[in-house]
C-alpha positions in Angstrom: 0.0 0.0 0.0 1.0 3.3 -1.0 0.0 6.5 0.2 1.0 9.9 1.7 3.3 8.2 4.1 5.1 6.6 1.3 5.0 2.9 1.7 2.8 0.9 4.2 3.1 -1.7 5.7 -0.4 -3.6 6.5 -0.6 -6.0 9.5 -3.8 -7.1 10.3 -2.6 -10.6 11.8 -1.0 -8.6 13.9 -4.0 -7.6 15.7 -4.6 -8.3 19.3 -1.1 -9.8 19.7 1.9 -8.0 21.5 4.3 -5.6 19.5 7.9 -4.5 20.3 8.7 -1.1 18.8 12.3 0.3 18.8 14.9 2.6 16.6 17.3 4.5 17.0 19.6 2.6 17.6 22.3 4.9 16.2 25.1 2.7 15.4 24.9 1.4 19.3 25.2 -2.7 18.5 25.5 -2.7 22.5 22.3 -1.5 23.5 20.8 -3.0 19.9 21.9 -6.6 20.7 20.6 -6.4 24.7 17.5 -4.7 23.6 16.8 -7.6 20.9 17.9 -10.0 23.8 15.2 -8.7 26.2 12.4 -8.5 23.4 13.5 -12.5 23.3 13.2 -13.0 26.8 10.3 -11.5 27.1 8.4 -13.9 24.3 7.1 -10.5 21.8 7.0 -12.9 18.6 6.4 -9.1 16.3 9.3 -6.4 15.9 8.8 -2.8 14.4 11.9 -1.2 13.6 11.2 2.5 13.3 14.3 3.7 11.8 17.6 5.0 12.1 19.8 2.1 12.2 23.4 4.0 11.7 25.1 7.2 12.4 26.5 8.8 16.2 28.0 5.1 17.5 30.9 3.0 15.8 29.8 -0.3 15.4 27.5 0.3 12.1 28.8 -3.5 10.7 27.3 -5.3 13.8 24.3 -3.0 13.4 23.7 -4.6 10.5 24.2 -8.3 11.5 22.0 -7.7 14.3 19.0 -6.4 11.9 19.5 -9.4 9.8 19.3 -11.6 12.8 16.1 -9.8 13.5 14.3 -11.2 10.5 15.0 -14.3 11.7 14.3 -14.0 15.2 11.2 -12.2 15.3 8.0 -11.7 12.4 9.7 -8.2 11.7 8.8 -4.8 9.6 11.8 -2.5 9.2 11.0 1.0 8.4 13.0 3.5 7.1 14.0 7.1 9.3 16.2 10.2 8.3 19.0 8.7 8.8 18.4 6.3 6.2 18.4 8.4 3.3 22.5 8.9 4.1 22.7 5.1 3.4 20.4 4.3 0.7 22.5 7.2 -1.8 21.8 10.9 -3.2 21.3 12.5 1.0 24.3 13.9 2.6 24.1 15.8 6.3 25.7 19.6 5.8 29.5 19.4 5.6 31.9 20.4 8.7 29.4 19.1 11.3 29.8 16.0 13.3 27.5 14.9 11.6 29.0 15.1 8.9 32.2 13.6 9.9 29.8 10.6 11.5 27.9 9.5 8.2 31.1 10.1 6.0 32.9 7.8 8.4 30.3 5.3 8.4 30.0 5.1 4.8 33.5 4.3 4.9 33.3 1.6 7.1 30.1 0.2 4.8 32.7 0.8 1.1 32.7 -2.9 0.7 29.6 -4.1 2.3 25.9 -4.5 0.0 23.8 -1.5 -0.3 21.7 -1.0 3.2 18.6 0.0 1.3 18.9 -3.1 -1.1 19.9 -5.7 2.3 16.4 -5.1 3.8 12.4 -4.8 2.7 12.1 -1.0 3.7 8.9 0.5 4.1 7.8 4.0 5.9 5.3 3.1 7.8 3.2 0.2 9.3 -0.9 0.2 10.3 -1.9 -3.0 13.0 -5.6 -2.1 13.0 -6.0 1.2 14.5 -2.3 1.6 15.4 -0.1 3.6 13.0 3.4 3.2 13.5 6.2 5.8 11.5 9.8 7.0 12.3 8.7 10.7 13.3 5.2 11.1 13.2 1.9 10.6 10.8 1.9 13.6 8.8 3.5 12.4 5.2 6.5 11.0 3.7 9.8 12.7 4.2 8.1 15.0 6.9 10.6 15.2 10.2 8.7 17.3 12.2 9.5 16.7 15.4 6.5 16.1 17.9 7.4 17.6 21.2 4.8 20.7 21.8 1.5 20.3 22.8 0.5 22.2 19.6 2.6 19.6 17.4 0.6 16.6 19.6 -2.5 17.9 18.6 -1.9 17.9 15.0 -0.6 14.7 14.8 -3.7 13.5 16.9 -6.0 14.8 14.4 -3.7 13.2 11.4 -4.1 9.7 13.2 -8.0 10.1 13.2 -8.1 11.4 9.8 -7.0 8.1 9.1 -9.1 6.2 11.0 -6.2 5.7 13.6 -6.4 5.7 17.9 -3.2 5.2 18.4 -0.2 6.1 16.8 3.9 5.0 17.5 7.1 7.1 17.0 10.5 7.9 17.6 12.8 10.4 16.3 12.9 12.9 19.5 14.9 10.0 21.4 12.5 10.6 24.5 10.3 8.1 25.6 7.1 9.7 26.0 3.3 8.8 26.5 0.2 11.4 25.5 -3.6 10.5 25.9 -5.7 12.9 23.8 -9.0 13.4 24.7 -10.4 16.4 25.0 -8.4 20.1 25.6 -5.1 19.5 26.2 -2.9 16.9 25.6 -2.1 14.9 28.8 1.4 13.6 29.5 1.5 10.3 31.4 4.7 9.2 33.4 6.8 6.6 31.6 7.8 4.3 34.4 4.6 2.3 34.4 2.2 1.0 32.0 -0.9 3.2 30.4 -4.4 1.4 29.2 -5.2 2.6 25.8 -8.5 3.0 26.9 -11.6 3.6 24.1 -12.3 6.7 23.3 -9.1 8.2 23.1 -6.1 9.0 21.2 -2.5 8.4 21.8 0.6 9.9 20.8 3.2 7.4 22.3 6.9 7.5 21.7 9.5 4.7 21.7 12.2 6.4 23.0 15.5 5.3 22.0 17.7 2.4 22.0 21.2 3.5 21.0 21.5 7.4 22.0 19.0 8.0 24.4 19.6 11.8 24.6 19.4 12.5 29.1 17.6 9.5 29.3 18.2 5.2 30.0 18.0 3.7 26.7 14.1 2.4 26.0 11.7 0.7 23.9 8.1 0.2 24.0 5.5 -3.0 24.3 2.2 -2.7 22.6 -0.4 -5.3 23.9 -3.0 -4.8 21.8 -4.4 -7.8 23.4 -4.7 -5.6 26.7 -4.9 -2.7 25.3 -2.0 -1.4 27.3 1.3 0.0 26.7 4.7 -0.3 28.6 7.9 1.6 28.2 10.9 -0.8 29.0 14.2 0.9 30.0 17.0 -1.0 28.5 20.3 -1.6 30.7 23.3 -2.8 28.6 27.6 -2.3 28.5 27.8 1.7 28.2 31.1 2.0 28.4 31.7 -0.4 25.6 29.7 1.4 23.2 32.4 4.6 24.1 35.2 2.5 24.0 33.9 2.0 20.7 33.8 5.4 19.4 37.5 6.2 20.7 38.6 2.8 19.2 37.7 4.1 15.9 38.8 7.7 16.2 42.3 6.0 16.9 41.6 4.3 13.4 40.7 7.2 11.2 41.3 11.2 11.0 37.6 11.6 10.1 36.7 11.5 13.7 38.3 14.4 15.4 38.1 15.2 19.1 35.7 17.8 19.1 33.5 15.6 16.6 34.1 12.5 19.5 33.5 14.5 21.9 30.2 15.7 20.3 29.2 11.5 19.5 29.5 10.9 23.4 27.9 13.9 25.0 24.4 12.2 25.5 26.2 9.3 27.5 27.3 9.4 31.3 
């Protein structure tokens, strides 16, 4: 399917089961391979991977691995973020940045390796019954627009029931958050328990992230659709050995200088 959103993923198996949603894993393997661990452990058979896979850490090749191993672990729909476009060809950040300096080090690092946007069956967005899950929000293809004001809530609460959706899933701010829309004012919930997604409302629910959680633990989130409840799940894992990474490969390469290093580990303790 094919619409504003680019392409859809449709899921109505999926409906009534429980759903693992996480992203931004930013080139983190650590935090990607215990997060995919505890999704395991916790018996979620369905995986939506909301996007950015690379960029910010230094392990992009076991990134990779570890969304391959995905497929075959778990019923899985990968969908494709920002930071994608740097990967699949014809997007590049702004020169001089670190951001910069972090994509044009990663694409050395994939020179030999297949194309990412050829190694997996991208799509933008996925729809479980009334659940509409996309890397930044539910407005249209392309469209990063950030959803952190109430104002922004709003409009992406009236975009999910334009579409016939209660509830909709995203990432891209890096903060886990939770919002029950239903009448005024959005209403944030605290993230350090589970929400019913009780009839008769809308939600605006965020995944957080698993590989540069920006003042945060890293996170992912459980959709029960079963229950009807959601549940934020804070995601330990080897910290230091994602920076050890980082320094490991500035020792390797001049395209990671110390202020662009420095700038890669700020979010991290």
């Amino acid at each position: 399917m094919t619409d504003e959103l680019g392409r859809v993923a449709l899921r109505p198996e999926w409906v009534g089961r429980r759903i693992a949603v996480l992203g931004d894993v930013h080139s983190n393997a650590h935090a990607f391979a215990s997060t995919l661990d505890a999704v395991e452990r916790l018996a979620i058979g369905r995986v939506i991977f909301n996007g950015d896979l690379l960029t910010y850490g230094c392990t992009p090749l076991r990134c990779i691995d570890l969304l391959e191993s995905l497929s075959a672990r778990f019923d899985a729909v990968f969908l494709a973020g920002n930071h994608e476009a740097f990967y699949f060809g014809g997007t590049t950040p702004a020169p001089g940045g670190p951001i910069g300096a972090s994509v044009q080090w990663t694409l050395e690092m994939l020179a030999d390796q297949p194309l990412l946007k050829e190694r997996f069956e991208w799509r933008d967005a996925c729809v479980v019954g009334d659940v509409l899950v996309s890397h930044a929000n539910p407005f249209s293809k392309l469209d990063w627009r950030y959803l952190n004001s109430a104002a922004e809530e709003i409009e992406a609460a009236q975009s999910l029931r334009s579409r016939g959706a209660r509830v909709g899933v995203f990432g891209h701010t890096h903060r886990a958050r939770c919002t029950r829309m239903s009448s005024g004012e959005p209403q944030r919930l605290p993230v350090d328990r589970p929400h019913h997604l009780g009839a008769g409302t809308t939600w605006i629910l965020n995944s957080g992230s698993v590989g540069q959680p920006r003042g945060e633990d890293a996170a992912w989130i459980e959709l029960d659709l079963g229950a009807q409840t959601t549940t934020v799940h804070r995601q330990p894992y080897n910290v230091q050995a994602h920076l050890d990474a980082i320094d490991a490969a500035a020792q390797a390469s001049p395209t990671l200088t110390p202020a662009t290093v420095r700038w890669l580990k700020r979010y991290f303790p």
